[in-house]
C-alpha positions in Angstrom: 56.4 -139.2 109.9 58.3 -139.6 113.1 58.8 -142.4 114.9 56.0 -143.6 117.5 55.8 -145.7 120.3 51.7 -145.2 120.8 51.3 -145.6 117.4 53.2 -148.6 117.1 51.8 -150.0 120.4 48.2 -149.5 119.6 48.6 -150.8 115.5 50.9 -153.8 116.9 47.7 -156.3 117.4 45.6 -156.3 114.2 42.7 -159.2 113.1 42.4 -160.1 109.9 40.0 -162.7 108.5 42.8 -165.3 108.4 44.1 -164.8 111.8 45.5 -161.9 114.5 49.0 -160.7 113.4 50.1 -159.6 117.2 54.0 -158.3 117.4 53.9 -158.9 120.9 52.3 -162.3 121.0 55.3 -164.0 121.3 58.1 -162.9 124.2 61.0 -163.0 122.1 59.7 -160.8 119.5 57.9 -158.3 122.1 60.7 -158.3 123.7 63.1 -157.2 120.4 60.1 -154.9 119.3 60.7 -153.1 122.8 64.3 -153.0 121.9 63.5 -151.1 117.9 61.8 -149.2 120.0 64.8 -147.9 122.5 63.6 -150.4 125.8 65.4 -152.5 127.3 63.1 -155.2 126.5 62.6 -156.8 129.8 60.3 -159.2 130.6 58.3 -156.6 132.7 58.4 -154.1 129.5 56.8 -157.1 127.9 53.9 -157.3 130.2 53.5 -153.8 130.6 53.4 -152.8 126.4 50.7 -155.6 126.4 48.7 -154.1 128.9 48.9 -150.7 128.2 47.7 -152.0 124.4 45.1 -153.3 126.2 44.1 -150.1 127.7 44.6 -147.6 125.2 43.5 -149.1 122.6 39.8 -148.8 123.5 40.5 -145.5 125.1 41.7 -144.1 121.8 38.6 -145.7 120.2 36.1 -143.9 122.5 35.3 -147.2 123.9 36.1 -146.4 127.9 37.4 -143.6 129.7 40.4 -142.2 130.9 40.2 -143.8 134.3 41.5 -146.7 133.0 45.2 -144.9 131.9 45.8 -143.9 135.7 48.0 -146.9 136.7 50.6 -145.6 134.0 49.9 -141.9 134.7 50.3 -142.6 138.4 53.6 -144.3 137.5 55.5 -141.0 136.2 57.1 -138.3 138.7 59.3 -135.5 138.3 62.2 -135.0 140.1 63.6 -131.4 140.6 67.9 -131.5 140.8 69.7 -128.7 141.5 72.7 -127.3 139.4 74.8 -124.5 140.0 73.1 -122.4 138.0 69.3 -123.4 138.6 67.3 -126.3 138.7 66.9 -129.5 136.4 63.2 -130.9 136.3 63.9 -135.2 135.9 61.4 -137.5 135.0 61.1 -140.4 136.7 58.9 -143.4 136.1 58.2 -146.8 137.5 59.9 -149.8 136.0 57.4 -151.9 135.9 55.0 -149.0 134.0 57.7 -147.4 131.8 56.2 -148.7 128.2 52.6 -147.2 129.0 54.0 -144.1 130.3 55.9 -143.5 127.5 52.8 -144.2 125.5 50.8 -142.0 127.7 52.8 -139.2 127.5 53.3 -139.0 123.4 49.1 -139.0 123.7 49.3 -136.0 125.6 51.7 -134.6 123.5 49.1 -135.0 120.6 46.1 -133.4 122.0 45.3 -129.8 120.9 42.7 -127.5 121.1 41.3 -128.5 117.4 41.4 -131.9 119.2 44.0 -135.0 119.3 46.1 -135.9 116.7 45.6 -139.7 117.4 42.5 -141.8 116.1 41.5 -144.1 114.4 41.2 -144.6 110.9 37.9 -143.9 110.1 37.2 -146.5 107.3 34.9 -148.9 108.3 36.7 -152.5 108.2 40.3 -150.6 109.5 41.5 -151.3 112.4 44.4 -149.0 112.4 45.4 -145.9 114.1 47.2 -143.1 112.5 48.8 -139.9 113.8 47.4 -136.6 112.2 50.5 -134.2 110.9 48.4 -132.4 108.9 47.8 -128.3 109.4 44.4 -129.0 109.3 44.3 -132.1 111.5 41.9 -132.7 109.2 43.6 -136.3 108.0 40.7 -139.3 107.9 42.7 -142.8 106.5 46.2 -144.3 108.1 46.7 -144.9 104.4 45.3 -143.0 101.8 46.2 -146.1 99.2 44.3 -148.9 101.3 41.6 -146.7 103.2 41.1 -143.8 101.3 40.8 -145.1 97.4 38.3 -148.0 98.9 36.8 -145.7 100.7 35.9 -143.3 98.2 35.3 -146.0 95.5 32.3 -147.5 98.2 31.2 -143.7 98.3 31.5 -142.9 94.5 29.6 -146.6 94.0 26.5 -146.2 96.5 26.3 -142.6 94.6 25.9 -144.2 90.8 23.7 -146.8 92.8 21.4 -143.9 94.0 21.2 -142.6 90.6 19.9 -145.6 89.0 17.0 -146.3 91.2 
């Protein structure tokens, strides 16, 4: 698996029964999480990772639209510079929006026709995300050993349970 910045983002703010486990909670570590990640990890990176959580998070859940990405979207340009021998497209992006463009553009990256390579793990009481590499894109759990085995074991259960009634 490669390394993600929307994947991280979006699994960096989990709730647990015994409290939230947010990486970007506190500045200091958002801002040295921005730095694993290759950012500078400037107090406006800071701001802008926790927003554009905020925003794709739900998005990537189904729960609002894509209207609500634009601010970040809006933030990226290209830049065409000339060479000697042709031209050189550059991207360009706003400061102050770099960590959700980033973000925004590795979604778009992961969309295909058989649909996107981003979701959500589709067990029940998970609140992760996971990134489909499979041929198929046919992948269902972040983690096969957490989500998967429980998953089938409540399936396999409610089956025998079926059976003896």
């Amino acid at each position: 698996m490669t390394d993600s910045l929307l994947l991280d983002l979006v699994n960096s703010r989990l709730v647990y029964p015994d409290g939230v486990r947010d990486e970007l909670d506190d500045d200091a570590a958002a801002s040295e999480w921005l730095r694993s990640h290759g950012l500078s990890g400037t107090g406006d990176e800071v701001g802008d990772a926790r927003a554009a959580r905020s925003a794709l998070v739900p998005f990537l859940r189904g729960e609002a639209d894509a209207a609500q990405l634009e601010p970040w979207a809006g933030a990226m340009r290209k830049r065409a510079s000339l060479r000697e021998d042709g031209l050189d497209w550059v991207d360009e992006i706003d400061p102050a929006r770099v960590v959700g463009a980033m973000a925004i553009a590795e979604w778009a990256s992961l969309q295909t026709e058989h649909g996107s390579r981003i979701r959500p793990c589709a067990a029940s009481d998970c609140q992760h995300f996971l990134i489909d590499e499979s041929r198929a894109n046919a992948r269902k759990w972040h983690s096969m050993e957490l989500c998967g085995n429980r998953e089938k074991a409540r399936r396999h259960y409610a089956k025998s349970r079926l059976a003896a009634d």
